[in-house]
N, C-alpha and C positions, 0 to 999 in steps of 0.2 A: 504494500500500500504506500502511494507517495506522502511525502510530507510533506503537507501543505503552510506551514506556518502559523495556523491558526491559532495552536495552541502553546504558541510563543507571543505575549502582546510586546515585551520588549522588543523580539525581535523584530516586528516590525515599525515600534520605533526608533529604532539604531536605522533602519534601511531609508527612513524618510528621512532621518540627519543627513546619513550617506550619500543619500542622491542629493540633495538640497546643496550639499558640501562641495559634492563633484560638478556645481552647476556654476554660470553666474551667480555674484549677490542679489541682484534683482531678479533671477529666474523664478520660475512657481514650476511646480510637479502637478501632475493629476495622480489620484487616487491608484489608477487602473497599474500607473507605472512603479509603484510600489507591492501593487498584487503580483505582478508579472515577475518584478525579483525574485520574491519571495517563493513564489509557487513551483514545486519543484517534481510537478507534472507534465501530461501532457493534454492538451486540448484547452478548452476553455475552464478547467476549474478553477484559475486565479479568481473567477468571478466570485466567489463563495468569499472571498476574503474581501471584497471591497468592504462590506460595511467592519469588520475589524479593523481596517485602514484606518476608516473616518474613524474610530473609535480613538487608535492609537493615535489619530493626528488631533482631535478635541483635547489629549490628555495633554501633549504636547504644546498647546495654546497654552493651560491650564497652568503650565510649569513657566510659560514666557517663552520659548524657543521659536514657534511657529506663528505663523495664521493661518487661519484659512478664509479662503476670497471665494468672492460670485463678483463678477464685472469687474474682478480686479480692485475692488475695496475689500476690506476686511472684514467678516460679518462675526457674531455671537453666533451659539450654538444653537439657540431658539429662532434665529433669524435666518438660519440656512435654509435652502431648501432648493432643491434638485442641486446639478452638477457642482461642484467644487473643486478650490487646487489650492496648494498650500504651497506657503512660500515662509522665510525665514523672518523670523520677528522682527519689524521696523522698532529702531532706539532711538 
């Protein structure tokens, strides 16, 4: 059975540092390219992992390191809704 990451939440917040790290400072991630790392399948079951993405990237907000944006602003956890990308905490 592959390991999909799921049942690591740190690990998939190391992988949303990691990519954010490896990117521009102004870059943003989607969700999906965090499942994709992690998922160590094959087909589409990265999908199973989005909403533990969002989960791990809300904790993430929580601690100061991230945001997460809709249009490119920053929104609260209650104000999201559909797609999202997260990008590194503006100071």
């Amino acid at each position: 059975m592959a390991q999909t990451g799921r049942q690591d939440p740190q690990r998939l917040e190391r992988t949303i540092v990691e990519l954010l790290e490896s990117r521009a400072d102004t870059a943003s991630i989607c969700p999906s390219d965090v499942a994709r790392a992690v998922y160590e399948g094959d087909g589409d079951g990265w999908r199973e992992l989005m909403e533990p993405v969002r989960q791990a990237a809300w904790r993430l907000v929580a601690e100061g390191e991230v945001e997460v944006t809709q249009g490119g602003k920053a929104v609260a956890e209650g104000e999201a809704r559909g797609p999202i990308r997260i990008r590194r905490a503006r100071r």
